[in-house]
Biopython code that builds the backbone (N, CA, C, O; Angstrom):
import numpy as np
from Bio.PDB.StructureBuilder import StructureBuilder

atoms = [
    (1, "UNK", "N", (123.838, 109.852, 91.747)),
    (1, "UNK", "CA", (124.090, 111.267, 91.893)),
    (1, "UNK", "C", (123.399, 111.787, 93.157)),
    (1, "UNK", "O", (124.004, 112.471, 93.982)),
    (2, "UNK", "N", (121.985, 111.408, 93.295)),
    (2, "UNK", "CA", (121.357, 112.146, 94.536)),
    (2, "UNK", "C", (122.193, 111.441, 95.724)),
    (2, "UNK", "O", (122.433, 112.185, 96.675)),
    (3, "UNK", "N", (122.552, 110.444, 95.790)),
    (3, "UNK", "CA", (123.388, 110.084, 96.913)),
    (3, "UNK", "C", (125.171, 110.757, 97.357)),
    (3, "UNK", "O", (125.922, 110.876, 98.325)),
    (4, "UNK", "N", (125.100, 111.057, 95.786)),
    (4, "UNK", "CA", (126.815, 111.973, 95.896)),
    (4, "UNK", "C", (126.212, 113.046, 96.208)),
    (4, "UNK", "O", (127.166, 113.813, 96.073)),
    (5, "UNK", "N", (125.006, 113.971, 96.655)),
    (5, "UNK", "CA", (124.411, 115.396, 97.236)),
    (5, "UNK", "C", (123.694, 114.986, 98.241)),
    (5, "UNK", "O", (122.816, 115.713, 98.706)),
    (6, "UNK", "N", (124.031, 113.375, 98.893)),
    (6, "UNK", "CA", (123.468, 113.117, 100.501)),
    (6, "UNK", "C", (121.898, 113.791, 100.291)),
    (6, "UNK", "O", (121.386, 114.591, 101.074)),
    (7, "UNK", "N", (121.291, 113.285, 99.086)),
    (7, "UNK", "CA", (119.973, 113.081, 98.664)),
    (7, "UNK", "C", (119.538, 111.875, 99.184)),
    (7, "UNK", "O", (120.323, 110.944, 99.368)),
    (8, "UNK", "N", (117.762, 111.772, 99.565)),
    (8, "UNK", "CA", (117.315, 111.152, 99.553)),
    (8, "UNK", "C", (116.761, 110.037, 98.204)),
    (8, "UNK", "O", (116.738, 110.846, 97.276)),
    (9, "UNK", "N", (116.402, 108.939, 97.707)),
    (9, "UNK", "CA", (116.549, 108.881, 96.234)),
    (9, "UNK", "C", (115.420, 107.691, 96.377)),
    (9, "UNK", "O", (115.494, 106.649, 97.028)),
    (10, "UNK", "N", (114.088, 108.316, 95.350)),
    (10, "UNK", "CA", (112.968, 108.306, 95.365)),
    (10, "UNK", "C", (112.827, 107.762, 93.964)),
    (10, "UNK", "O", (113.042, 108.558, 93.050)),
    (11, "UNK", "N", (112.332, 105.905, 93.515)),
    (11, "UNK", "CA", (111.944, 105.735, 92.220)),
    (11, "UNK", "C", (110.514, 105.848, 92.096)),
    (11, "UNK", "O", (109.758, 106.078, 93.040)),
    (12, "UNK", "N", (110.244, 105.715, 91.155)),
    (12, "UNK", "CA", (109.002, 106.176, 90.480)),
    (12, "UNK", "C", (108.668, 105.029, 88.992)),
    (12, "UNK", "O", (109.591, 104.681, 88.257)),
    (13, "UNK", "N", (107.457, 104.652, 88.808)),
    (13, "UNK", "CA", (106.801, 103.570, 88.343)),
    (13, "UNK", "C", (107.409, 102.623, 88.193)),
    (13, "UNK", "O", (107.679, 102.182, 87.076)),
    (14, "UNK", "N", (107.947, 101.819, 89.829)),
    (14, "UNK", "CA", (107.984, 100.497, 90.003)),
    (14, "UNK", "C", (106.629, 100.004, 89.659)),
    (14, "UNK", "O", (105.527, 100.373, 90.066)),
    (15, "UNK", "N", (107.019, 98.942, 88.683)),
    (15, "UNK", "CA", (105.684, 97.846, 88.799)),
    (15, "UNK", "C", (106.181, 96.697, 88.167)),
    (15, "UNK", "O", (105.734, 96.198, 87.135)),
    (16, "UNK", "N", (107.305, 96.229, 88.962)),
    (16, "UNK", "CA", (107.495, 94.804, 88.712)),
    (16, "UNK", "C", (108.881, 94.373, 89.383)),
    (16, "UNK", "O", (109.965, 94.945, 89.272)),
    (17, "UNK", "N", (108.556, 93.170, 90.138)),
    (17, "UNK", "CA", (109.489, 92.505, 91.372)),
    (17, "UNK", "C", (111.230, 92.425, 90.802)),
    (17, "UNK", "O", (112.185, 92.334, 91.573)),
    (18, "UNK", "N", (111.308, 92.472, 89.595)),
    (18, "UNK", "CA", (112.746, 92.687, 88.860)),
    (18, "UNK", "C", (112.885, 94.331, 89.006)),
    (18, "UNK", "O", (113.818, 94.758, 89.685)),
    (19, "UNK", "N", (112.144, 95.081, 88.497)),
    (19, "UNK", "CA", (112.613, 96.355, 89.211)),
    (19, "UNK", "C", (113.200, 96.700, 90.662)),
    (19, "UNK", "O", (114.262, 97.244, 90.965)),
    (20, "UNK", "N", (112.153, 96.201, 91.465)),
    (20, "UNK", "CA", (112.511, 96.298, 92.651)),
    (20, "UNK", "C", (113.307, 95.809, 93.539)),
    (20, "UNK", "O", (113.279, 95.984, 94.757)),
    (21, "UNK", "N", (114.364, 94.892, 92.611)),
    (21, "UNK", "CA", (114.924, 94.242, 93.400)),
    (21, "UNK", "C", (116.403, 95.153, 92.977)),
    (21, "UNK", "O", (117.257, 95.604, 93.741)),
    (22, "UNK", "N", (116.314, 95.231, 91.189)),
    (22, "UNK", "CA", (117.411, 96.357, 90.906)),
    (22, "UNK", "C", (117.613, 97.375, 91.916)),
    (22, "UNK", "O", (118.624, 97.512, 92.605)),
    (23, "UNK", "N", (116.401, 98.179, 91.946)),
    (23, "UNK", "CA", (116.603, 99.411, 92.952)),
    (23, "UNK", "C", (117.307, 98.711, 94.377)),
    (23, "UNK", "O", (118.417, 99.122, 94.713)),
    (24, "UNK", "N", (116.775, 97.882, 95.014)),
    (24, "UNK", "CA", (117.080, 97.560, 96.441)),
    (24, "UNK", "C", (118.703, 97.026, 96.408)),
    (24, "UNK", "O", (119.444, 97.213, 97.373)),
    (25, "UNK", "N", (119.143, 96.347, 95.185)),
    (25, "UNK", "CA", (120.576, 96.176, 94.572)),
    (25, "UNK", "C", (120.976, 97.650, 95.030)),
    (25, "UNK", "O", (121.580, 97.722, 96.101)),
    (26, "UNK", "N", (120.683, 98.951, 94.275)),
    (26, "UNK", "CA", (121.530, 99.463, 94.800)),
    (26, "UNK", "C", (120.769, 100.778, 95.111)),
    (26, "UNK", "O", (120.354, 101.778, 94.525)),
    (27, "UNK", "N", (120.812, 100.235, 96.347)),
    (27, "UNK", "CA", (120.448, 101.274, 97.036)),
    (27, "UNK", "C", (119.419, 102.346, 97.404)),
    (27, "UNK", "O", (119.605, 103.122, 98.341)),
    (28, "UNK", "N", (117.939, 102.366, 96.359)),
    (28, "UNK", "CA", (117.521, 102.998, 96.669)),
    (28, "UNK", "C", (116.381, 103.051, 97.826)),
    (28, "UNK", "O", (115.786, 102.070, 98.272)),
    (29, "UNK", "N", (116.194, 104.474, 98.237)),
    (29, "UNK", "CA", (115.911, 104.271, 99.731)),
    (29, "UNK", "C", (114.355, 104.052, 99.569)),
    (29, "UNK", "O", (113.732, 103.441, 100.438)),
    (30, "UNK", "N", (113.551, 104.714, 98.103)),
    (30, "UNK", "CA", (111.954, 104.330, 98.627)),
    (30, "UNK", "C", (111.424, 104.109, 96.948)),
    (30, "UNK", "O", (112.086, 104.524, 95.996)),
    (31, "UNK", "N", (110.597, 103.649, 96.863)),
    (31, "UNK", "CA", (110.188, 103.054, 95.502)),
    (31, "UNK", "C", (108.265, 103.336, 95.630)),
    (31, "UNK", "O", (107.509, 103.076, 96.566)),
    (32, "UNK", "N", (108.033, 103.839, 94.529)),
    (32, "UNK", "CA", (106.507, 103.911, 94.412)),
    (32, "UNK", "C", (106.073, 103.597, 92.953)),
    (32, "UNK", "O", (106.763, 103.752, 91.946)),
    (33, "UNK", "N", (104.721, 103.097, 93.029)),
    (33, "UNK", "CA", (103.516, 102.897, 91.796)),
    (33, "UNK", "C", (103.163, 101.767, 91.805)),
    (33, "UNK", "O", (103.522, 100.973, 92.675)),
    (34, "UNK", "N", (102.342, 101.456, 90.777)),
    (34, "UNK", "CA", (101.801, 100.289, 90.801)),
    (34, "UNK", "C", (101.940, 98.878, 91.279)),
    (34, "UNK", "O", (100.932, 98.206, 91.502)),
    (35, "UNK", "N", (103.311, 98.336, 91.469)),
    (35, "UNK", "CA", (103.755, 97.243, 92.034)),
    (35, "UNK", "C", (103.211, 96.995, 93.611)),
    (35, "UNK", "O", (102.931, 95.934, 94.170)),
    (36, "UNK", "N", (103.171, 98.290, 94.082)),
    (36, "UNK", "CA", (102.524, 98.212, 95.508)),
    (36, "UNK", "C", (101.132, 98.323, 96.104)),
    (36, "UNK", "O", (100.581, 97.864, 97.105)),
    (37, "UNK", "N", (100.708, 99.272, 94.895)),
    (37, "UNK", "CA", (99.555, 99.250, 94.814)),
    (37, "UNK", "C", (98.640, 100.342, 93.420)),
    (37, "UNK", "O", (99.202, 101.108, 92.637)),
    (38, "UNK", "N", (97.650, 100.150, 93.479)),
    (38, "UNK", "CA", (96.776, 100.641, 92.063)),
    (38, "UNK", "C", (96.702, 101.984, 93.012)),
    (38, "UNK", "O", (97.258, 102.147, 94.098)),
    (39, "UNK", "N", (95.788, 102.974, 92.233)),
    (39, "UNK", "CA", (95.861, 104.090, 93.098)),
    (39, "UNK", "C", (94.102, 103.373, 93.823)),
    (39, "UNK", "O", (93.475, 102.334, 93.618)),
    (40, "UNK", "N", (93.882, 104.552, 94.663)),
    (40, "UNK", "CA", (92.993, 103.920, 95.692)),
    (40, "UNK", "C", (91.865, 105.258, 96.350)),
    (40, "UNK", "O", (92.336, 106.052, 97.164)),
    (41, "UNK", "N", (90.402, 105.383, 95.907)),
    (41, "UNK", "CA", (90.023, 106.146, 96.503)),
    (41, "UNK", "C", (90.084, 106.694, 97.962)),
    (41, "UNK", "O", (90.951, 106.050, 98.552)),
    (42, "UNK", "N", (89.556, 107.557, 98.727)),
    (42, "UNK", "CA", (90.640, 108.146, 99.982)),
    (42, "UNK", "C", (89.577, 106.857, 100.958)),
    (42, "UNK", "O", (90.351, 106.408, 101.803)),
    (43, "UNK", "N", (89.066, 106.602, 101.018)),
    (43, "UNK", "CA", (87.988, 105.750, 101.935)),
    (43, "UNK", "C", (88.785, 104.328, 101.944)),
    (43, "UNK", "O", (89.263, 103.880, 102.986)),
    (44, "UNK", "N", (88.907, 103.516, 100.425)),
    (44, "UNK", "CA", (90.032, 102.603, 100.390)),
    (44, "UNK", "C", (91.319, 102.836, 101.061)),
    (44, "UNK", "O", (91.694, 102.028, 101.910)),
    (45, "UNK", "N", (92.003, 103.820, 100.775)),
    (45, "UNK", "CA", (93.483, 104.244, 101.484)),
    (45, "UNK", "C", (93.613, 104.257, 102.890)),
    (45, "UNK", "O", (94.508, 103.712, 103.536)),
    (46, "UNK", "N", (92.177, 105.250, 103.542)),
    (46, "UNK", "CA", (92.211, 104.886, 105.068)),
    (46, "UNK", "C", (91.996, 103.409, 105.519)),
    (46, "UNK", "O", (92.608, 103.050, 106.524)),
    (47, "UNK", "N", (91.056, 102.369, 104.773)),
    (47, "UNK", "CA", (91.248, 101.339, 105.344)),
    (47, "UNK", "C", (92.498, 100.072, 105.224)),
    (47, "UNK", "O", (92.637, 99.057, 105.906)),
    (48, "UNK", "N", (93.542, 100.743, 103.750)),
    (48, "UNK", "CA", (94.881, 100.023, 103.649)),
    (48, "UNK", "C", (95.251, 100.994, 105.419)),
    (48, "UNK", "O", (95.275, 100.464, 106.530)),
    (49, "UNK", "N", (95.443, 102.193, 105.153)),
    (49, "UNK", "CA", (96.143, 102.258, 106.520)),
    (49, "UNK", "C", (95.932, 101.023, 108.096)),
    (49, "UNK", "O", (96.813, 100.252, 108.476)),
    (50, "UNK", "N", (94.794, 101.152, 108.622)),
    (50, "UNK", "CA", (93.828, 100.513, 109.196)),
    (50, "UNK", "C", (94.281, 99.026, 109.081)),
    (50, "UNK", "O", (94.677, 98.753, 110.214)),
    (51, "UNK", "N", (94.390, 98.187, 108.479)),
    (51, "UNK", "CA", (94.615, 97.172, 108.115)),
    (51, "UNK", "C", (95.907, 96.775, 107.584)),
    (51, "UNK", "O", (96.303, 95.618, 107.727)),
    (52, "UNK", "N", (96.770, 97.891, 106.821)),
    (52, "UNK", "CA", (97.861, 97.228, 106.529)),
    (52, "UNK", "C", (98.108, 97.122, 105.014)),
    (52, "UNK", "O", (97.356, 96.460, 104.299)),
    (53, "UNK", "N", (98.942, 97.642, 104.642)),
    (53, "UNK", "CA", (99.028, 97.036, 103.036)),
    (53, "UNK", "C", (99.321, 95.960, 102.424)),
    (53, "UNK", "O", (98.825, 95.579, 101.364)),
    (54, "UNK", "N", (100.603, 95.118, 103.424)),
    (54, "UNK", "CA", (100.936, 93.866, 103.224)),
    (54, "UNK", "C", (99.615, 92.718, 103.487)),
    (54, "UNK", "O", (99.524, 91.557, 103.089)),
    (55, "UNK", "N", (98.689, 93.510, 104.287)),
    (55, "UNK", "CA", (97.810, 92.411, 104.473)),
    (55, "UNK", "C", (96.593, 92.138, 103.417)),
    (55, "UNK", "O", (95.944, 91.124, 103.163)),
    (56, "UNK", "N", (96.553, 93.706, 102.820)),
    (56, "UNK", "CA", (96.151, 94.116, 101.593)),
    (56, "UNK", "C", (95.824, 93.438, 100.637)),
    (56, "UNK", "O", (94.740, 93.044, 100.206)),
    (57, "UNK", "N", (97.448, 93.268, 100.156)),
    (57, "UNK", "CA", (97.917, 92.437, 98.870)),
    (57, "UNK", "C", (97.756, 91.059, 99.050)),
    (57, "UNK", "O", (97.213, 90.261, 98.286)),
    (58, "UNK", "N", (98.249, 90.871, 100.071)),
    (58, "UNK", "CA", (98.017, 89.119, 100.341)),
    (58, "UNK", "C", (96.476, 88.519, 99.697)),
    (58, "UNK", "O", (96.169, 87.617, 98.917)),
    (59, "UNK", "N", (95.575, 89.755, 100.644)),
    (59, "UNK", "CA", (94.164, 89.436, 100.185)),
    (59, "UNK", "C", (93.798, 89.391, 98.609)),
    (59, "UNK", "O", (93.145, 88.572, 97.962)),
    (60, "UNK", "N", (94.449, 90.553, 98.247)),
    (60, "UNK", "CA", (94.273, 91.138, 96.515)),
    (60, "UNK", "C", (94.515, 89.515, 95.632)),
    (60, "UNK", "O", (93.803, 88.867, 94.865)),
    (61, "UNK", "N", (95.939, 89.308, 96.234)),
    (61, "UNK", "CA", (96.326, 87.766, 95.282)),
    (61, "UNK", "C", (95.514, 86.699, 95.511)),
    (61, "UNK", "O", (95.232, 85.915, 94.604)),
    (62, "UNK", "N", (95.041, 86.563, 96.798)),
    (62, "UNK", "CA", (94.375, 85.146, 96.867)),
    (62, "UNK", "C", (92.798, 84.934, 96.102)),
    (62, "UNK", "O", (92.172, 83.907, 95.842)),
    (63, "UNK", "N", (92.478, 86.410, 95.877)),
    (63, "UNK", "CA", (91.040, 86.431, 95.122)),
    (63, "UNK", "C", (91.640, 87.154, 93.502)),
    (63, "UNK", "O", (90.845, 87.356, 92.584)),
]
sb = StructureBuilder()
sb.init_structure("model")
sb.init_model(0)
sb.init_chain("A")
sb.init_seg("    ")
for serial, (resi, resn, name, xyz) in enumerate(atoms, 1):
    if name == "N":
        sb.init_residue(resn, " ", resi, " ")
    sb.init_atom(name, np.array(xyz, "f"), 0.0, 1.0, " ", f" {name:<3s}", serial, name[0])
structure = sb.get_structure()
């Protein structure tokens, strides 16, 4: 529907790689929550910026 009103279309508590692949199936343009990340005090958040989130997670899994 938000795409038949040339909406932008925004999911909400992705947290798991079968979700996200549904959404990216069809179509949606941005996905948030836990799957990407936990929430994050603002000191943590500036240094995901800083560094990267993908580089983030990589770290998160290997420890």
């Amino acid at each position: 529907m938000g795409r038949n009103l040339k909406l932008r279309v925004v999911a909400e508590d992705v947290e798991t790689q079968q979700q996200l692949a549904f959404l990216q199936a069809n179509e949606c343009d941005e996905a948030q929550e836990y799957y990407f990340s936990r929430p994050v005090l603002p000191k943590q958040f500036a240094k995901l910026l800083e560094i990267g989130v993908a580089h983030s997670l990589q770290h998160s899994v290997q420890h």
